[in-house]
C-alpha positions, 0 to 999 in steps of 0.5 A, a space after each residue: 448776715 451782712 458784710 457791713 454793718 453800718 450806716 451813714 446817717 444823712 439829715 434831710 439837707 444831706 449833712 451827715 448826721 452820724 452812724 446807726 447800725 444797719 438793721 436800724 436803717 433798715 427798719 426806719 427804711 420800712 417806716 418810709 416805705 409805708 409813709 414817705 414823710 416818715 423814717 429814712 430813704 436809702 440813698 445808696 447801697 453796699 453792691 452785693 451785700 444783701 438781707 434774703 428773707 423768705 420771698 424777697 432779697 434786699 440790699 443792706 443801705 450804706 447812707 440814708 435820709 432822714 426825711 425830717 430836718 433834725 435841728 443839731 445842737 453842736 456848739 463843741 465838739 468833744 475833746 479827744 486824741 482822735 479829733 486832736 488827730 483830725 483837726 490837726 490832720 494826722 500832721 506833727 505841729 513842729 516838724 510839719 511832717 505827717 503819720 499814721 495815728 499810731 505813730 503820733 501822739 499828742 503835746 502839751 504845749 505849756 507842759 504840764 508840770 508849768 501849768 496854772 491849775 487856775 486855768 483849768 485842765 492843762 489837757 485842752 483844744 488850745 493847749 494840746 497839738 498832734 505831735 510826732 514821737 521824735 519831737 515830743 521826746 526832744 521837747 520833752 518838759 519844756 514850752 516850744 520856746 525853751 526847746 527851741 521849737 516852733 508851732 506851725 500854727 496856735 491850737 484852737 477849738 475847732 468847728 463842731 460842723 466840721 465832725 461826724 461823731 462815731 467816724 474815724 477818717 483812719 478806719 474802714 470808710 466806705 467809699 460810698 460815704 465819702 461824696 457826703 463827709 465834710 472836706 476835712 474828713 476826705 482829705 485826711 482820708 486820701 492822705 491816710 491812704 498815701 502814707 499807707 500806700 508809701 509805706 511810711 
């Protein structure tokens, strides 16, 4: 059984599409094979991590082609904590500092409890920032004026081309993927991988 287990999705210009299991590329690799116009060409491989099948070993694909164009349709890009941590890169917007994820959290700037239910749900883009514990529990219930605190920047809705669905830039990246994941995603790679190596 393969060590890995997914794959890097490419479109035929080579923007990265998403993440499918490798027995899925796998297949759609086959489906290349028999009609070059068809299913994915594997661009590059995971060394030493092999399928062995009765007469043949063949090597488990880390990122494949499509070989159509696949038109996106990417005019937002779904609110969570992970994407407020990647927009905001892994950094607190009132003490500038960076942190894991797990020591971060994320801060309604107009709390919540002074929140106009006429302007929707208080939780969103341009209402929530990345925020370390020990500004969060400072600012507590109050708005960055009241506590004194100044945003580093306003949040806003970010570019949906900038995000590959199903990645993490935290989590087990495959060195193979980076040359093909947008700038924010390899830089907030090598800064996860500092604070990590500085042990902060």
């Amino acid at each position: 059984m393969p060590i890995n287990k997914r794959t890097l999705v490419l479109n035929s210009d080579y923007r990265p599409l998403g993440i499918i299991s490798w027995k899925r590329a796998m297949v759609l690799s086959i489906l290349h094979e028999q009609n070059p116009n068809t299913g994915v060409q594997i661009i590059d491989s995971f060394p030493g991590d092999y399928i062995q099948t009765l007469y043949q070993r063949y090597p488990v694909p880390s990122v494949v082609r499509s070989m159509t164009y696949i038109k996106q349709k990417k005019d937002t890009i779904p609110f969570s904590r992970k994407n407020v941590f990647i927009r905001d890169q892994l950094t607190c917007l009132y003490c500038g500092k960076q942190f894991k994820p797990e020591e971060l959290e994320y801060d309604h700037v107009i709390p919540r409890s002074r929140w106009d239910i006429k302007w929707g749900s208080p939780t969103n883009w341009t209402n929530i920032v990345t925020c370390c514990k020990k500004c969060n529990r400072y600012k507590a219930n109050r708005t960055p004026q009241d506590a004194k605190m100044k945003l580093l920047k306003e949040p806003k809705s970010p570019n949906p081309h900038n995000y590959v669905l199903g990645i993490s830039p935290w989590s087990n990246i495959p060195e193979q993927w980076i040359p093909y994941l947008p700038p924010i995603y390899t830089a907030l790679i090598k800064k996860y991988n500092n604070l990590k190596e500085s042990g902060v």
